[in-house]
N, C-alpha and C positions, 0 to 999 in steps of 0.2 A: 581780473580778480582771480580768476583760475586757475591762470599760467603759471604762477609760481611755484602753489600746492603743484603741479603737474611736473614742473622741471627740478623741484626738489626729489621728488619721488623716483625720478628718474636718476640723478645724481649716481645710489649708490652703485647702480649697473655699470653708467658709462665709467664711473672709476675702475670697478674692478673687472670689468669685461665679463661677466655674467649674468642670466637672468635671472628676472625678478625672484623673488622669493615669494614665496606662498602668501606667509604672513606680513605685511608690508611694516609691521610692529616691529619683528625679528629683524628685519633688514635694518631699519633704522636703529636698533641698537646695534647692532652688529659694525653699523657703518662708522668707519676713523674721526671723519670728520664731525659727525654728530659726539661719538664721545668726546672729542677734542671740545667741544665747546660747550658740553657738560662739566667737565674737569678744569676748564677755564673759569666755568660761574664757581664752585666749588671753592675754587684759590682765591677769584674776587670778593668772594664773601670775610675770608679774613683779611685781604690786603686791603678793601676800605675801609671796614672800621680802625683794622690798625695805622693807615695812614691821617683818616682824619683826629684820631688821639694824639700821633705825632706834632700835628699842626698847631692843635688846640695847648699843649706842654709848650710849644714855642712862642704861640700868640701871648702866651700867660707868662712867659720869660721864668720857666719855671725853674730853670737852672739856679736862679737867685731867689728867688721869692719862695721855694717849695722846704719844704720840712717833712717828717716825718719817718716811718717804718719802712716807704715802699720809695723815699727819697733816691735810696743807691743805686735799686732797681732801677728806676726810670731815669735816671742819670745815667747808667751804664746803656740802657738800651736805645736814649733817644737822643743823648748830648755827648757821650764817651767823655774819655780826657783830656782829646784833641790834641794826642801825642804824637807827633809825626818823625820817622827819620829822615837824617839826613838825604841820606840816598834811595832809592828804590829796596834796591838791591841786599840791605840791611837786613829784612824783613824774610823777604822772597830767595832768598839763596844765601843763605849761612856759609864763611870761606871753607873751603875743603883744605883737607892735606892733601900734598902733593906725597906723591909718590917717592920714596927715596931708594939708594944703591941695596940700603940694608935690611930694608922690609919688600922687596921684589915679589919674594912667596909668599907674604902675607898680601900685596896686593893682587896679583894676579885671583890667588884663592875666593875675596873679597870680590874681583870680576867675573868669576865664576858661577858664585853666591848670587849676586845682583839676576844677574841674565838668567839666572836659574828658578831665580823665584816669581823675575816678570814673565818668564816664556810659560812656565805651570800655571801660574794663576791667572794671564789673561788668554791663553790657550784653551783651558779646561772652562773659562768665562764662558769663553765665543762658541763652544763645541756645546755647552748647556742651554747659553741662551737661545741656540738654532734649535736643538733638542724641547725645549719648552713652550715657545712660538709657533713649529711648524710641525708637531707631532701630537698625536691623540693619546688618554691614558685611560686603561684601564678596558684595553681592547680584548675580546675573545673573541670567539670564531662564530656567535651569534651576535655579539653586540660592538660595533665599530668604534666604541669607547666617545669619550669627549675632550676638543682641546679648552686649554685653556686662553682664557679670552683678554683678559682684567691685567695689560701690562704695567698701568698705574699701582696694581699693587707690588708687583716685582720688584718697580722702582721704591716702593717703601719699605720693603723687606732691606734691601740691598741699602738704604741712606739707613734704618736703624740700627743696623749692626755697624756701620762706618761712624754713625753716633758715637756710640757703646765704645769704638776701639779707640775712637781720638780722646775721648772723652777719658778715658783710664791711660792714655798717653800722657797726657796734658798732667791730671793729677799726679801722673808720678813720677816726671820728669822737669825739670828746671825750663821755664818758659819765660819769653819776656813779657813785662808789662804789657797787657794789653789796653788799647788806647783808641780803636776804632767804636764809633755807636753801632749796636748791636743791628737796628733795623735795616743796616747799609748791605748786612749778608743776605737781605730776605732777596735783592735784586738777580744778585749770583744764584740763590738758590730757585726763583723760580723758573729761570731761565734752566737752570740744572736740568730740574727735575721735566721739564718739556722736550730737552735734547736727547733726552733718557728715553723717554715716552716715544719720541718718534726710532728714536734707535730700534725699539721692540717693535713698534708697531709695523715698520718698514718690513720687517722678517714675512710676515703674512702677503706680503705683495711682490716681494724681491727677493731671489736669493742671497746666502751668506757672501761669496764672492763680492758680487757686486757691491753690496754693504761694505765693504771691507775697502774695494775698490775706490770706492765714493769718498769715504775717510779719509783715504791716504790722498786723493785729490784737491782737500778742502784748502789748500794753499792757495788755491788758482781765486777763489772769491774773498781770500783775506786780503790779498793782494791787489784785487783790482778795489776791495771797499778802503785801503790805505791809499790807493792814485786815487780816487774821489773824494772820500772824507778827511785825510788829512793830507795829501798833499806829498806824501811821501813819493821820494825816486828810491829804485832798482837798480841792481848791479842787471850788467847782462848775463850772466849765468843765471839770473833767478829765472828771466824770462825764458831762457832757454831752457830750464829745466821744467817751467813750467808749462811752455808748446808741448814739451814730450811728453810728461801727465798726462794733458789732454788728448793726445793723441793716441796715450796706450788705454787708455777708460774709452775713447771710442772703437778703438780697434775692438776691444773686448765686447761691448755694448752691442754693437752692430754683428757679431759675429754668432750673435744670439737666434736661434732659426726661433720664427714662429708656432712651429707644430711642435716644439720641444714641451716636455712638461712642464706643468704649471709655476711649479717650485723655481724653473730656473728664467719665469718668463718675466721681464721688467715693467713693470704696470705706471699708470699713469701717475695713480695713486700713490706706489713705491717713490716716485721720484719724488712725487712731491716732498711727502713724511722726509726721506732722504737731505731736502733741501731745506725744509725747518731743522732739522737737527743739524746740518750747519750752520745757520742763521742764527739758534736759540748759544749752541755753542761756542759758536765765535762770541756773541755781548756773553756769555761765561766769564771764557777767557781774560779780555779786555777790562771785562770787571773787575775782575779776582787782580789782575795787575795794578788795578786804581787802586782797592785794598791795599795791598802791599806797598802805599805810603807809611801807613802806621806801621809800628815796628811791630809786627807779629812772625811765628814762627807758620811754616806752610801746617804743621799740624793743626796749629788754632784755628790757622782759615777753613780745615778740613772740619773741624768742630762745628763751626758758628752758621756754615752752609748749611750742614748737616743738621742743626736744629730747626731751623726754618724747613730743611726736605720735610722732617718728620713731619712739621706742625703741618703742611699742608697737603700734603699728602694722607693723612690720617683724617685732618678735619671733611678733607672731597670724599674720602672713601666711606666717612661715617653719613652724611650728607644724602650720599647716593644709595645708601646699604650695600655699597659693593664689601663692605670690610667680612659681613658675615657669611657673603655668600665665599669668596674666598676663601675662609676659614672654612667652610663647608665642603670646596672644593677640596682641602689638602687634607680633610677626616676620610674623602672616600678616597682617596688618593695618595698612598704613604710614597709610590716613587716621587710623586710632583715634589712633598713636603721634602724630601731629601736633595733634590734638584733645588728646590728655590732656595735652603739653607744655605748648600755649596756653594749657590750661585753669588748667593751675599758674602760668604768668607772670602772668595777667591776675588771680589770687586775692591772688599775692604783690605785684604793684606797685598793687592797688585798696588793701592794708594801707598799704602807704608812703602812697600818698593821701591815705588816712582820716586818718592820725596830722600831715601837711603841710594839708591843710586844716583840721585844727580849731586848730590850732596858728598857723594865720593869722587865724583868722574867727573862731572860735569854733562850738559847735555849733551854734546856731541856725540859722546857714548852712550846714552841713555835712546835719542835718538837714534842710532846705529840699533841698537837693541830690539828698542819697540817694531822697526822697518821690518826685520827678520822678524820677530814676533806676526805683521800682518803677512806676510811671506805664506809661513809655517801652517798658519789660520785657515787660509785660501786650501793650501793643500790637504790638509785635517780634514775640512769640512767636504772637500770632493772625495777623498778614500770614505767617509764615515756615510756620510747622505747621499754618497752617488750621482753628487753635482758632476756636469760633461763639460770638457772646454776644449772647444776645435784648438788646431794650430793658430791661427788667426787670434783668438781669442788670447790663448798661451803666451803669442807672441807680442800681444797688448799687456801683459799681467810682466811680464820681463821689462818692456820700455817704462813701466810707473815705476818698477823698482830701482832700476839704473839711474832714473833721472832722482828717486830720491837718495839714495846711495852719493850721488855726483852732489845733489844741495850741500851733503852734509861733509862734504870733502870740501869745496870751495868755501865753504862757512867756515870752517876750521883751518882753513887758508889764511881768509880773512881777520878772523881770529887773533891768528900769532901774528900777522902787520900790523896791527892796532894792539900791540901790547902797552902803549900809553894810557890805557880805556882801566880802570878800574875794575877787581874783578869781578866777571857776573856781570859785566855792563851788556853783552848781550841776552835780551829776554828767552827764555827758554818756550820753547815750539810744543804747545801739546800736542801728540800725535794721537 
């Protein structure tokens, strides 16, 4: 009967490799995993009533039998139009123009543009969000200031401005038909909003490098869960770029001394958070691609996600009274409030980006793009914070790059051989 309370209590230490804390109250708020499964009840609270409403509209065959004012509503959000396109690809990748003799400088210009605005805004992202997870504000020379703790609300700041900008896209640009039931986004979204969550949270246990590292790796377990769950074969270049991944994240990993500082030390804990943000990420992905049956534009999908972010992220944070003390945090704290603002312009116009670049180029340049971008990231973040990376470690952070640099060479190999493929028939790789 005791051992539990006893091995629970003990949890938060063995995770983060330090002792106990004074107050065993503080510790357990403080600890990942207790919030994780605070912010878990939080989200449950509105996905069961809204799912068993869903159920109840369909036991009642409400699509025929319903009337009234709130008719369209609950038709749009629990039965759609049931508009499908033909192809995937309809939806999810809009045809680009190809580039011609006569417009060169307008394209190139246009390449310049693209890469210019993903490398500033997911740059200036990654350099904030390391700045707001592993540093303290409002330090003087008596008082060591306080960090901030509450990534769940980061994550909400950063989905309602991505709202706000799809949202004023949408209205004033020509979209198609939308045709998917609205509750199909809540699945992408809460998954979203958890890959997010461990994103920030991982900062506190790992450093940026590593984070960064981890990212650029995640091929290796989408790959091995397509040879499990669907049965998919590999070229041998995939495999072979994918040994060298692993190979250069351990050369780096291992090259990690234990008496280094705290910030650059890879915690049990880090891994974990690290491994749910690929896990929650990947059913994203995957999702947002089932979506993309129905003929919608990527902006809409950035919409319909993005309402469901708000709603649940708002609803947890009211719930827990995190919302106020946050607010409280950015009244005594004007750098934070200007850091978290930034931090949501530069998430929501890197989207516009992503969706404007591939939509000129295609991903293999888009791709190419973001690689240098996590490159660039790595290096930022050791001139800025003072991350160390032996030789070893250096020459681990070159073999991920190579091997992914080499994916996107042979992909685009592959590519031009199967120009019988319709365009866009290959799915685009979120990096």
């Amino acid at each position: 009967r005791f051992c539990l309370p006893l091995v629970l209590a003990f949890l938060p230490t063995m995770a983060t490799g330090e002792e106990i804390a004074p107050a065993l109250q503080d510790s357990w708020g403080d600890f990942w995993l207790f919030r994780f499964f605070v912010n878990a009840a939080g989200y449950a609270s509105i996905v069961v009533p809204g799912f068993l409403l869903i159920q109840y509209f369909k036991r009642r065959n409400y699509l025929e039998t319903g009337r009234g004012i709130c008719f369209p509503v609950i038709k749009s959000c629990v039965f759609g139009s049931e508009v499908k396109s033909v192809h995937q690809e309809d939806g999810s990748l809009p045809p680009r123009a190809e580039p011609t003799e006569s417009s060169t400088a307008q394209q190139v210009f246009k390449l310049l543009f693209c890469a210019a605005g993903l490398q500033a805004s997911y740059l200036t992202w990654g350099v904030l969000q390391e700045r707001v997870m592993t540093r303290t504000y409002g330090a003087t020379e008596t008082d060591p200031g306080e960090k901030f703790k509450d990534s769940q609300f980061l994550v909400f700041m950063n989905r309602i401005l991505a709202f706000t900008v799809a949202g004023l896209y949408c209205a004033l640009t020509k979209q198609p038909r939308h045709g998917a039931p609205m509750y199909k986004y809540s699945f992408a979204s809460l998954s979203n909003i958890l890959s997010s969550w461990c994103q920030y949270e991982a900062l506190k246990y790992i450093s940026f490098p590593t984070q960064v590292l981890a990212k650029a790796s995640k091929v290796i377990p989408v790959m091995m869960m397509g040879k499990l769950v669907s049965r998919k074969s590999y070229e041998y270049w995939e495999y072979l770029t994918a040994a060298l991944i692993s190979v250069g994240v351990s050369m780096f990993l291992l090259s990690s001394a234990p008496n280094r500082h705290v910030s650059t030390v890879t915690t049990f804990s880090g891994i974990v958070l690290l491994a749910g943000y690929i896990i929650f990420d990947s059913f994203t992905s995957n999702w947002q691609d089932a979506l993309f049956t129905y003929k919608m534009s990527p902006v809409q999908m950035m919409f319909g996600v993005n309402v469901f972010s708000c709603l649940f992220t708002v609803g947890s944070l009211l719930e827990q009274g995190a919302l106020l003390e946050s607010v409280r945090f950015m009244a005594r704290h004007s750098e934070f409030t200007a850091h978290a603002v930034l931090l949501s312009v530069c998430s929501a116009c890197g989207q516009l980006f992503i969706f404007y670049t591939i939509n000129q180029f295609g991903a293999a340049v888009f791709t190419i793009i973001m690689t240098l971008r996590q490159a660039f990231a790595i290096l930022l973040s050791c001139l800025i914070y003072g991350h160390t990376v032996t030789v070893v470690g250096g020459l681990g952070i070159a073999v991920v790059f190579v091997a992914l640099f080499l994916r996107v060479y042979a992909r685009s190999r592959m590519k031009k051989r199967s120009k019988k493929l319709p365009p866009g028939e290959t799915p685009v790789q979120k990096v």
